[in-house]
N, C-alpha and C positions, 0 to 999 in steps of 0.2 A: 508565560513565555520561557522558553528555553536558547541561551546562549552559544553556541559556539563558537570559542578564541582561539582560531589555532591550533585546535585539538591535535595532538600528534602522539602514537603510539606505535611504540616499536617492542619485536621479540626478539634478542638476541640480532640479526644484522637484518630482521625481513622488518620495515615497516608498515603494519595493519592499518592505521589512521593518518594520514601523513597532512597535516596542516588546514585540519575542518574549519573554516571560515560559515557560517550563519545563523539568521535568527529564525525560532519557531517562535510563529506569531500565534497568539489568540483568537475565538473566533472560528478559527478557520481548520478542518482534516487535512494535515500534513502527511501524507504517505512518501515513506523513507525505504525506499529502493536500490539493490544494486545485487548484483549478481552475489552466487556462492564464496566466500571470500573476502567481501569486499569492505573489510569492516564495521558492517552496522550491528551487530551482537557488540562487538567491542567497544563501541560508540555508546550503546545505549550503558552498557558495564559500566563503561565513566561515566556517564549521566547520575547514575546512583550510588557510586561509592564503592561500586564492587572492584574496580579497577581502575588504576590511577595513570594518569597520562604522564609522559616522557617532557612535554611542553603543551603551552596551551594549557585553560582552564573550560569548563562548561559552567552555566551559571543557572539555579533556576527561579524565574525572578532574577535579582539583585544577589544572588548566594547564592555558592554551592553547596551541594547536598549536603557537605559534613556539619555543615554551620545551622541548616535549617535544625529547631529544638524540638518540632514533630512531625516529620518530613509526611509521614503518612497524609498529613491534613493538608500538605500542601502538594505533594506529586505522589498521584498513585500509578504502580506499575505493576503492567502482567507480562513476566520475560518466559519463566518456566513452567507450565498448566503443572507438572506432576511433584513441582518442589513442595511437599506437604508430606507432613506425617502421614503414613499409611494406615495407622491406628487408631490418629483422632478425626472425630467426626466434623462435619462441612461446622455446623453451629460451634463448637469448639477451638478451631483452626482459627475463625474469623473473631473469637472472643479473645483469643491470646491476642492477637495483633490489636484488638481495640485497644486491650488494656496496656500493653506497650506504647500507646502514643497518647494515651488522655480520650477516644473516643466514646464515647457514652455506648453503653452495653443495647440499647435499642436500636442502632442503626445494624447490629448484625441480623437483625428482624427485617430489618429495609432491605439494604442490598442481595439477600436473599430470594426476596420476595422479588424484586426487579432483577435478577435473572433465571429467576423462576425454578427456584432450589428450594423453598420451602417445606414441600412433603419430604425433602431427604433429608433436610436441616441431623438430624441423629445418626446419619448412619456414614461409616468411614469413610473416610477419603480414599483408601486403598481399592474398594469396592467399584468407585467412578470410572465412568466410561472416560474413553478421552475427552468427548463433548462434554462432562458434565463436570470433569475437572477443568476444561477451559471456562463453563460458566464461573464455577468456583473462584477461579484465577480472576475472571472479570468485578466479582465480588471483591475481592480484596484490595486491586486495584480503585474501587469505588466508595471502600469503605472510609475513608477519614472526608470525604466530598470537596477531594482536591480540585485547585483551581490548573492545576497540572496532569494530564494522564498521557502514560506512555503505553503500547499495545506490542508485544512482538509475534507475529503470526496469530490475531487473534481467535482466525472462522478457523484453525488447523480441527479437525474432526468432526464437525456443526454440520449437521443436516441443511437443507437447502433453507428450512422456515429460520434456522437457528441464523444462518450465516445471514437472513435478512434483517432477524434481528438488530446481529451486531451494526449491519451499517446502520440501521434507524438509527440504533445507541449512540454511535459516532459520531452522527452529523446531531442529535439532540442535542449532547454533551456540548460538542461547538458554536451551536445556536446559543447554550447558557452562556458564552461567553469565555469557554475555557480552551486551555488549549491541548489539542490532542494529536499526538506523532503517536502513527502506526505501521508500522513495515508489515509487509508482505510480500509472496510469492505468486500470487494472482491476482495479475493484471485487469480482468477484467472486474472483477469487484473492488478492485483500486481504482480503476475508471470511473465507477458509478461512486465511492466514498468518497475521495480525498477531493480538496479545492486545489492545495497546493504543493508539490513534487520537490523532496531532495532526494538525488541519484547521487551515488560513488561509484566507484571503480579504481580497485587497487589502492582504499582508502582515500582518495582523491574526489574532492567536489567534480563531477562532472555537470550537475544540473540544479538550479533552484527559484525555480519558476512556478505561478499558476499553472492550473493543467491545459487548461486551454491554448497558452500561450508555448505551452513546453510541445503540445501535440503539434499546433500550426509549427514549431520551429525545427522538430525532428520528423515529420514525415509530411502525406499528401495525400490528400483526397483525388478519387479519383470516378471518372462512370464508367459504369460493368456494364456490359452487353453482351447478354444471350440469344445467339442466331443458331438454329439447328440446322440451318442446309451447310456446309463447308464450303463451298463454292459462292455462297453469299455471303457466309463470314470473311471469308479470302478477299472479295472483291470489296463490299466494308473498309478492310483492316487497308487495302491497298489506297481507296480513297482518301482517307483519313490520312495517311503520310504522305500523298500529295500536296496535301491543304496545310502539310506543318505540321502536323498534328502526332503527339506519342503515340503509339499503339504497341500495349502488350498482351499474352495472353498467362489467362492463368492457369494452376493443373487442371482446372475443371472444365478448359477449355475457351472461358468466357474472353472477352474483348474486352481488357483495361485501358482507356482512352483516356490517358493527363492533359490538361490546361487545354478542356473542352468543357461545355455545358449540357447538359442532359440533353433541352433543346436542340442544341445544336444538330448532335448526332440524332436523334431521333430524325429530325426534320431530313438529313444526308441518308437516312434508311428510308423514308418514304421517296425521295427522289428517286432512288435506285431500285426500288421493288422488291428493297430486304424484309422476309418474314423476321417478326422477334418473338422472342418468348419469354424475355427480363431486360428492359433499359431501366435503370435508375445511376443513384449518387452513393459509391463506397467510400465512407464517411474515414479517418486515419483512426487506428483505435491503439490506445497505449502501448499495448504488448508489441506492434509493427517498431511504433516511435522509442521505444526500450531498450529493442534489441538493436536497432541500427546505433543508437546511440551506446552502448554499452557492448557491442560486438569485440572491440578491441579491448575490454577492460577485462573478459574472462578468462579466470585463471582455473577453474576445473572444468572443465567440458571435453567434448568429442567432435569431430568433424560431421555434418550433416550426410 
């Protein structure tokens, strides 16, 4: 379990973290969210010691990091894939860090072998593709068999097999019972890993919810309807706001109908003698439910 009290971090008069209030539970993928800016690099910083907070402590467990005697075996983390000597080899890398916290020189044979580094175990880190120094990165993160793991960007460079990997990994990892916070930039494979969401913005809790609960709360499902004649679309779209009913369209043309049921409108296109060519249910999918909630929170962007 990972604590947030308060977290508050300030530069000079801009503050990065401004008063993180919550808990990372066990169990359960916590993907930690928020635009460019918005403090989660610096969050996760405090989490391990790399950088000290203004107010507010982070706890993990019962203690914070400086207090744990071999932090390795209780929180592991991958923030940086390319922090690693460029000279010494994957096998090497991961034997310093054993022997820095008491791990038996056998597990760098394991975690190896579970992200599937083995045949390079000898050969430099300098050499690694980016993919293969994120494996790396997830190695070391794994290697003391923390009841704690932190992820920062972890698919960045991973093949499509690789990046299915990492979610298996993640949702394993949390099935054991541990607990894992993983930020990301892609939404839609934070759709498919995480159970449960913390969002900031400007350093600021905006959201800390299951996923499910976070999607019903920030967007809406909706039924798509594809008509190819215009003239049938048109009288459709016209019916439909007779009866109450939303009707938008999308770039592609198609009929977004809110707080209707597939049925419904299907059954109002057969009355009418509307050809179709797609009715179904657009389900709300995170990246929609992100940006409306965090629209206001970006501090580097451009106008669409």
């Amino acid at each position: 379990m990972i604590t947030f009290r308060g977290l508050t971090k300030r530069y000079g008069e801009k503050t990065v973290v401004d008063g993180l209030t919550s808990v990372v539970a066990s169990g359960v993928v916590t993907g930690f969210l928020g635009p460019n800016g918005a403090g989660k690099s610096t969050t996760m910083r405090m989490t391990l010691g790399l950088d000290h907070p203004d107010a507010g402590a982070v706890l993990i467990g019962r203690k914070p990091y400086d207090r744990l005697r071999y932090p390795l075996r209780e929180v592991g983390a991958m923030l940086e894939a390319k922090a690693v000597h460029p000279g010494r080899s994957a096998g090497k890398h991961l034997l310093a860090m054993a022997r820095s916290n008491g791990i038996p020189a056998r597990r760098v044979e394991e975690v190896l072998a579970t992200v599937g580094l083995s045949d390079v175990a000898g050969k430099r880190a300098g050499t690694f593709s980016l993919g293969m120094s994120q494996r790396l990165a997830v190695a070391g993160a794994l290697l003391g068999d923390p009841a704690v793991l932190m992820f920062d960007e972890p698919v960045n460079g991973l093949d499509p097999d690789g990046v299915r990997w990492v979610r298996q990994l993640m949702r394993s990892l949390a099935a054991e019972g541990r607990t894992v916070f993983v930020s990301s930039h892609l939404m839609s494979e934070m759709q498919l890993t995480a159970d449960h969401l913390v969002v900031i913005g400007k350093g600021k809790l905006l959201a800390d919810a299951p996923m499910d609960e976070f999607l019903a709360g920030n967007s809406s499902s909706c039924v798509s309807v594809r008509v190819p004649v215009p003239a049938q679309r048109a009288a459709l779209a016209e019916r439909l706001r007779t009866l109450g009913v939303s009707v938008r369209h999308d770039e592609a043309g198609e009929l977004l109908v809110d707080d209707a049921t597939v049925d419904r409108v299907g059954d109002l296109a057969h009355e009418l003698g509307v050809r179709l060519h797609g009715l179904g249910e657009r389900t709300a999918s995170l990246e929609q439910a992100y940006l409306e909630l965090t629209a206001s929170s970006v501090e580097y962007g451009v106008r669409a």
